[in-house]
N, C-alpha and C positions, 0 to 999 in steps of 0.2 A: 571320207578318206583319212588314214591316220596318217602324220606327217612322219615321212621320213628324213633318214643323215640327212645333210645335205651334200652332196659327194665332193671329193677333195679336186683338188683346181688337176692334181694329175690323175684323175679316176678317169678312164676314155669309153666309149663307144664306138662301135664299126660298125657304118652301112655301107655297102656297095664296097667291100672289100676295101673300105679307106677307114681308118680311126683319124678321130677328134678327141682332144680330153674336154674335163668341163673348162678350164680353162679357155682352147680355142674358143669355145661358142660364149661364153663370157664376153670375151677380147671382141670378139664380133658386135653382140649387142649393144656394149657398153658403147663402142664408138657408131652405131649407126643410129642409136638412142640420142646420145649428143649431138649429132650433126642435125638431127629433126629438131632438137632444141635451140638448135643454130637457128634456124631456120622459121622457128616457130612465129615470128613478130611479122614475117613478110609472107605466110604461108595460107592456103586459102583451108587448110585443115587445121583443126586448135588439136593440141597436144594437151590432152587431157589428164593426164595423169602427172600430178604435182611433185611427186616424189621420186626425183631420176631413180634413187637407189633401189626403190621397189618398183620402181617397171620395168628397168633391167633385169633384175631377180628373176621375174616373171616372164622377159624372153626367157632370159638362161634357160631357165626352167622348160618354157615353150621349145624351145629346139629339144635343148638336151631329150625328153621324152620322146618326139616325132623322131630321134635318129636310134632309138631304142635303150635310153636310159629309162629308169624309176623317179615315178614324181616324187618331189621333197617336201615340194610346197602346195599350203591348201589353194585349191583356186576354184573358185564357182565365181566363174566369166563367161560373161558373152561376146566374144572377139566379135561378131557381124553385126550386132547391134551399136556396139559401144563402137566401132570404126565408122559406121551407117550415122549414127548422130552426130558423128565428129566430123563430116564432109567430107567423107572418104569416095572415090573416083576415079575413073580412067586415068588423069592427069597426077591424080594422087600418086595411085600403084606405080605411075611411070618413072615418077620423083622420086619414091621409095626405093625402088628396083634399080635406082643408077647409086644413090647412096649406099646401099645393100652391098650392090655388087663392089663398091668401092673400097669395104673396108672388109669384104673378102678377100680382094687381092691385097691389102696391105699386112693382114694379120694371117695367112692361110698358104701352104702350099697350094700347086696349080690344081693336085689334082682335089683335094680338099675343096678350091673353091670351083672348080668344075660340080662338083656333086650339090654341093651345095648350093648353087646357084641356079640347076636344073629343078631343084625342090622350090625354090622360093618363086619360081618363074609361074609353077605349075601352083602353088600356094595362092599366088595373087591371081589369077585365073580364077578361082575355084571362089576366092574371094568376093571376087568384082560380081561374078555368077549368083552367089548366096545375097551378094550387096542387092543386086537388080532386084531378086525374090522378094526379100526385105523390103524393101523401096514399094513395089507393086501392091503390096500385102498391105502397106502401113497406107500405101494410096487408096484402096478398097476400103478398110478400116476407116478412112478419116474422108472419105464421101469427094476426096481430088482426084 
């Protein structure tokens, strides 16, 4: 994939009849990135990625596209592996999805984090599902 602009903090996106710019989803990442950094010393998941600035980039990036923007950035990632090694889990998604939703409502109108909140609900879901696959798979694989 060739990399594109990177879009301006007011370039927006509309799903579900609601616009975000990149900015919102920015402002999102960037503080729900931190608070898992908060949180990282006492956490039973390791926050893997060393470089706050480039894994924020890479939500950014990760929403902005799932609500129908253009990628910017190259990524060949494996979000289920790379969360699946990190000790990713029920109790995890649950931790995740309360801090999520937190800096939804701090950074977001209502109906903004309404939409967005029914996405990430359904995301970790979908998540925890591909986790289990994973999980089973690498159980087969490795004779546990």
């Amino acid at each position: 994939m060739n990399e594109q602009k990177k879009p301006l903090s007011t370039d927006t996106v509309t799903l579900n009849k609601v616009t975000f710019s990149h900015q919102d989803i920015f402002n999102v990442g960037d503080h729900f990135y931190g608070q898992l950094m908060q949180q990282n010393s006492s956490s039973e998941v390791s926050i893997s990625a060393h470089d706050k600035t480039e894994h924020v980039d890479r939500l950014t990036q990760f929403w902005w596209v799932r609500f129908g923007g253009k990628p910017y950035l190259f990524s060949d990632y494996n979000p289920v592996a790379k969360h699946f090694f990190a000790g990713f889990n029920q109790q995890v998604l649950t931790n995740w999805l309360e801090i999520f939703h937190h800096a939804l409502k701090d950074y977001l109108t209502d109906s903004q984090a309404h939409v967005w909140s029914n996405i990430a609900i359904k995301m970790g879901q979908m998540l925890m599902a591909k986790n289990e696959f994973f999980r089973v798979t690498e159980n087969e694989e490795t004779g546990n």
